[in-house]
C-alpha positions as CSV (number, residue, x, y, z in Angstrom):
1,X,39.4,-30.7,-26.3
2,X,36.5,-29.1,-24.3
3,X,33.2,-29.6,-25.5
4,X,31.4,-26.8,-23.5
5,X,31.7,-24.5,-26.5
6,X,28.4,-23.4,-28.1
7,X,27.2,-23.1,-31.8
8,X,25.9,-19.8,-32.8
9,X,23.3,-22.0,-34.2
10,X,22.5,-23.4,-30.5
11,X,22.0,-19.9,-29.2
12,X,20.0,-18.9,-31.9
13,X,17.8,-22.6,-31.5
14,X,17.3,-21.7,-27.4
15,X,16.2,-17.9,-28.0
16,X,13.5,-19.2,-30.7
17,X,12.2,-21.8,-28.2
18,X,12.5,-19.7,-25.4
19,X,9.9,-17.5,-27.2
20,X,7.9,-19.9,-28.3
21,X,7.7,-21.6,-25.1
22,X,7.1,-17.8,-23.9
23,X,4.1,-17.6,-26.2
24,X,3.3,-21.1,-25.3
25,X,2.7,-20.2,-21.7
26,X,1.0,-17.1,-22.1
27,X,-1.6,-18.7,-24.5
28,X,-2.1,-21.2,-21.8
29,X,-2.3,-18.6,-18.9
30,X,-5.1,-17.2,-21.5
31,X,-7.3,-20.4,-21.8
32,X,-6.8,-20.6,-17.6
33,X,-8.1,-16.8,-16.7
34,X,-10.6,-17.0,-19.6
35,X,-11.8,-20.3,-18.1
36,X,-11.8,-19.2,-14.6
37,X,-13.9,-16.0,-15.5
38,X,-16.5,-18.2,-16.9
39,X,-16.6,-20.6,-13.9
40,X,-16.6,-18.0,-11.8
41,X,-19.6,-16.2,-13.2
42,X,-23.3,-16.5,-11.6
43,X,-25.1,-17.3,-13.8
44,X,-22.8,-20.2,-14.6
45,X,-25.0,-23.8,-14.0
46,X,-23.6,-27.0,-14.9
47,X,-25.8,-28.8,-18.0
48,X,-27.2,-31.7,-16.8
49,X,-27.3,-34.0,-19.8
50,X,-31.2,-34.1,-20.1
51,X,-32.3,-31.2,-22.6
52,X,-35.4,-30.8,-23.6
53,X,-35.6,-29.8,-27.1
């Protein structure tokens, strides 16, 4: 008896988390280019801890 035989309820499991991971990725690929824009810009300055309010 061979046990390489898939579910339809495995195939069904992987596409889910392959889109998931998919969306995953893409929200993290977000977060990355959003922060890089801000880094990137100018009139970016580091705070320094010691505001004067």
């Amino acid at each position: 008896m061979s046990l390489s035989r898939q579910h339809e309820m495995h195939k069904r499991r992987f596409s889910r988390n392959l889109g998931l991971g998919l969306v995953l990725a893409a929200f993290v690929a977000l977060v990355f280019g959003l922060t890089v824009a801000k880094v990137s810009n100018e009139d970016f300055v580091l705070p320094t801890g010691e505001e004067t309010g």
